[in-house]
N, C-alpha and C positions, 0 to 999 in steps of 0.2 A: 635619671636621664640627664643628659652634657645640656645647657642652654644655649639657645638657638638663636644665632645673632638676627638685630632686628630686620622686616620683608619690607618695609616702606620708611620711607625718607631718604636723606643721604646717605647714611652708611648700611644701607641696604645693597646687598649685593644681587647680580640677577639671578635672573629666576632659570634654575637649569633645566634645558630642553628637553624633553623626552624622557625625562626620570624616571617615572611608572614604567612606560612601557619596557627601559634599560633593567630597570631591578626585575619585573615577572620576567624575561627571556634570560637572564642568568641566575636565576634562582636554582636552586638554593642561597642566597649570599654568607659566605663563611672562611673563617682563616684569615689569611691577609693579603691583602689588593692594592695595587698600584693606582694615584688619581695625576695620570701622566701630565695632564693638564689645571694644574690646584685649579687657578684663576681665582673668584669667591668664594671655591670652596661648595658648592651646589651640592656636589656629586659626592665626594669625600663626606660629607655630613650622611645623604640617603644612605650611602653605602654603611657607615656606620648604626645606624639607626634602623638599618636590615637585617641584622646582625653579623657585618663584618667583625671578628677579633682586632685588625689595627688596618688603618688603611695610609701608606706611605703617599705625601701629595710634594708633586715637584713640580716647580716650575722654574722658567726660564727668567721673571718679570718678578725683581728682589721687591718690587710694589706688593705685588699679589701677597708675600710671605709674611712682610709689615704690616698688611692689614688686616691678615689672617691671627695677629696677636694678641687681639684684642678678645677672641673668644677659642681659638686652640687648645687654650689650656684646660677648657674645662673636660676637654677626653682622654684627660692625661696622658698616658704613653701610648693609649690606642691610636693614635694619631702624631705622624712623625712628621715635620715639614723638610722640605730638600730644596738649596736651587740648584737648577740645572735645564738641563734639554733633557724633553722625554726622548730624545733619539738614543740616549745613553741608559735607559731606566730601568736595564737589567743591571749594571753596573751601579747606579745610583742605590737601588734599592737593593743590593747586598745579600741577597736572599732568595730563592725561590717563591712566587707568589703563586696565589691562588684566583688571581683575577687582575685585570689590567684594564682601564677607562680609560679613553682618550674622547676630548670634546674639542675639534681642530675650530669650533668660532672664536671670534675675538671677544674678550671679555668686554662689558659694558664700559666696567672701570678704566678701561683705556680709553676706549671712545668716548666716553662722557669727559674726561681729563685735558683741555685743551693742549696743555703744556707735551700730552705724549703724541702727536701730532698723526694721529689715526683716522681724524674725522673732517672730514670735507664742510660737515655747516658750524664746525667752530675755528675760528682762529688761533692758529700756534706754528709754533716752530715745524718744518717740513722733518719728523722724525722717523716713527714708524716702528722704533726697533723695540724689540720685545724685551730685549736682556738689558737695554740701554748701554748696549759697548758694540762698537767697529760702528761702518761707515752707513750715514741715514739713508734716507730717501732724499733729502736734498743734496747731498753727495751723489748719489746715484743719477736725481735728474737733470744735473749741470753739470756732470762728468760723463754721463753715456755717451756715446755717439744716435746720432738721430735713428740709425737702422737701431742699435741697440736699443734704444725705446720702444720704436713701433715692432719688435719681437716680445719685448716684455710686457706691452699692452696687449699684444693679439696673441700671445698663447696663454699667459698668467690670466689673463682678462675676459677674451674671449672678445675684444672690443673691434667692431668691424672696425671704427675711424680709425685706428692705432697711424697708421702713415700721416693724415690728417692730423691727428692731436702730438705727435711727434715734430711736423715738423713747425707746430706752433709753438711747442715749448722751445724747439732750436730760434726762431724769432726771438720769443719773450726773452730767454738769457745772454740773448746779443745785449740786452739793454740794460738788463740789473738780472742778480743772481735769482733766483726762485726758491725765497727760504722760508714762506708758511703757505699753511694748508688753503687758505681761499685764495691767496695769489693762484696755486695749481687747478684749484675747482675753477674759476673764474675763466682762465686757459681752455680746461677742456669744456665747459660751457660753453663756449664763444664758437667751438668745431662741432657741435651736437641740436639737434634740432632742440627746442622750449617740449620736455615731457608732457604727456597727456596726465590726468588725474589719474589717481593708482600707478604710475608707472615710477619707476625708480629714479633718483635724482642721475643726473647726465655723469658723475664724475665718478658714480658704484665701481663700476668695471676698472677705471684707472687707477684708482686707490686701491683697488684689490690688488691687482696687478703689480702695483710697486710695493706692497706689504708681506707680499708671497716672497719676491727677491730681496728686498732690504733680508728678511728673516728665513730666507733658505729654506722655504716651509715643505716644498717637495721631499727633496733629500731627506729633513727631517722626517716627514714623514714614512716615508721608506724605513730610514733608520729606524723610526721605533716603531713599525710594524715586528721589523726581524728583531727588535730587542726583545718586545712582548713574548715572540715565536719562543727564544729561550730563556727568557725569563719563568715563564709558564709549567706548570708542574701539569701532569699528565690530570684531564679531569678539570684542569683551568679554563677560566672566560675571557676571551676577551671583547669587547664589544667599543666601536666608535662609530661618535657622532660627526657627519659633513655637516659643511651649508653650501655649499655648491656643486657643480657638475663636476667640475673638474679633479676634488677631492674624492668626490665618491666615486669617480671610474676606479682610482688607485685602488683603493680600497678593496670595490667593488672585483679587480684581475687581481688583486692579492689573495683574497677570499680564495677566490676560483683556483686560483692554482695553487694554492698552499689546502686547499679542502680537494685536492685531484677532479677537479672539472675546470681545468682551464680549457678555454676552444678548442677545437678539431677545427682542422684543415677543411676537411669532410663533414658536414652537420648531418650527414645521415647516417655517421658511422657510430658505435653505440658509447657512450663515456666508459671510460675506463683507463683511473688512473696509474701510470707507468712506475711510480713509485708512491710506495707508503706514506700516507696523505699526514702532513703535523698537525693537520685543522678539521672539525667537524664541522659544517656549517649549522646554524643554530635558527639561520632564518635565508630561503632562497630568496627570497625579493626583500629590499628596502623598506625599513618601516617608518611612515611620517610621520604627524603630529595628526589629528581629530581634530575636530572643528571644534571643541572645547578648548583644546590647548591652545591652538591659534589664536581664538578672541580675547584668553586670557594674557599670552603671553606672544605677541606678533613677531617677536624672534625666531617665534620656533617655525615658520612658513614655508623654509627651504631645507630645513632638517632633516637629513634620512639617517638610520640605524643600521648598522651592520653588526652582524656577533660570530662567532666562534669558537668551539670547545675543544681545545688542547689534547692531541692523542699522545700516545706514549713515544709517536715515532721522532729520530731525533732531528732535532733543530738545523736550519742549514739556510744558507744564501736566496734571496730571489731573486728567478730571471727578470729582472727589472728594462730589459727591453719589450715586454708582454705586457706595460705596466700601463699605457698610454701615456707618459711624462713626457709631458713639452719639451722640446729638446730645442734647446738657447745659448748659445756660445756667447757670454758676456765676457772673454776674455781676462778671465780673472776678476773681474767684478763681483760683490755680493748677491 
């Protein structure tokens, strides 16, 4: 058996959400699987140790790859590492698969990292970007226009102040540029009332917001929804993990209409899809975390599960206006 990089201290990576429940709802695990999202590596291990034959892991974040080299090699060729965007990861992985993970959280290792400028309660550079190439978040928030902010706080985000925390930030960079992460927390704190206990720190929604654009995460996602679609050999899984609302709608009208139940006009008219469906659905409703999981592992709190089984029929485009995708004219912006 491959050894198992160390679960506590520093170079402990985190602890992957929903594991179990991801390996019983595509079980059997076998042949070879795409881990769209390396990051730690979490998932790419279970999958292995389920009896995946080799599991291909790509990622966007040449960090994730480097730090993955310290124990990769012990699965020898069963496990191939890739950079890239999983929106590409039928191309990437060069092969028909037998299964495809995707985990859209952000991995610890970035947010723990001050210098990758992801986290609101450390100090770093205004960064954000996954691949560490093209334009940051701090480019983004001294270069937007003020409407162009409060659009990407209030659809990325879902943050009611967006107009308020936008045009504070137009303020704050009359006066000096806005290049780390608490200069921006400190901004939108000052527009948001002092949290109650248990509630989320004030700056969630806008960091999310600006991590989604800096990294094109929609789109991406889309993209390697339909990568998955033909990447996927008839009999294939694929299953991904959200943490938010917003991800899991996509998902959520992909399912549907790639498994022939997207809406009717008519809810009393009976489903029945117009063409041959490329997806089985594997679970109708979202699955979360247990209250075990959550005490062990508080990541997992907002985590839902979606899966899918691969039918024979062939691959093709989705109506990505069915998709609910925020629709944001940044004029060329990232």
């Amino acid at each position: 058996m491959a050894a198992t990089p160390p679960t506590e201290g520093p170079g402990a990576p985190h602890v992957p959400v929903l594991l179990g429940p991801l390996l019983e709802l595509v079980a059997p695990v076998r042949g070879t699987w795409v881990d769209g999202t390396f990051g730690a590596g979490g998932y790419a291990r279970g999958l292995l140790e389920a009896g995946a034959d080799r599991v291909i892991g790509i990622d966007r974040d040449p960090l994730a790859l480097e730090m993955a080299a310290a124990w990769a090699g012990d699965y020898g060729d069963r496990l191939t590492l890739v950079q890239g965007n999983f929106a590409d990861l039928d191309t990437l992985a060069g092969q028909p698969v037998d299964g495809v993970v995707l985990d859209l959280g952000v991995s610890s290792m970035q947010l723990d990292r001050a210098e990758r400028g992801f986290s609101f309660l450390r100090d770093g550079p205004l960064d954000m970007r996954m691949s560490q190439e093209g334009p940051s978040a701090a480019d983004l928030v001294n270069g937007a226009s003020e409407t162009e902010l409060a659009d990407i706080l209030y659809h990325y985000g879902e943050e009611r102040a967006s107009r308020r925390i936008a045009r504070a930030i137009g303020q704050a960079r009359k006066i000096a540029p806005i290049v780390t992460t608490l200069q921006l927390a400190e901004i939108v704190e000052g527009c948001l009332p002092r949290p109650k206990p248990g509630q989320s720190h004030p700056a969630t929604r806008s960091f999310q917001a600006l991590r989604i654009a800096v990294n094109a995460e929609f789109d991406a996602l889309v993209a390697g929804l339909e990568a998955a679609e033909r990447a996927l050999m008839p009999g294939g899984r694929l299953a991904v993990v959200t943490f938010h609302s917003l991800e899991d709608r996509i998902v959520k009208r992909f399912f549907q209409q790639r498994g022939g139940r997207a809406a009717h006009a008519n809810r009393y008219a009976p489903e029945a899809p117009t063409v041959a469906a490329p997806f089985r659905l594997l679970n109708r409703s979202a699955i979360g975390p247990d209250q075990a999981e959550m005490a062990r592992n508080p990541r997992a709190r907002s985590a839902l599960l979606r899966a899918g089984e691969r039918t024979d029929s062939p691959a093709g485009p989705v109506d990505r206006s069915e998709l609910g995708l925020p629709k944001i004219d940044l004029k060329g912006r990232p």
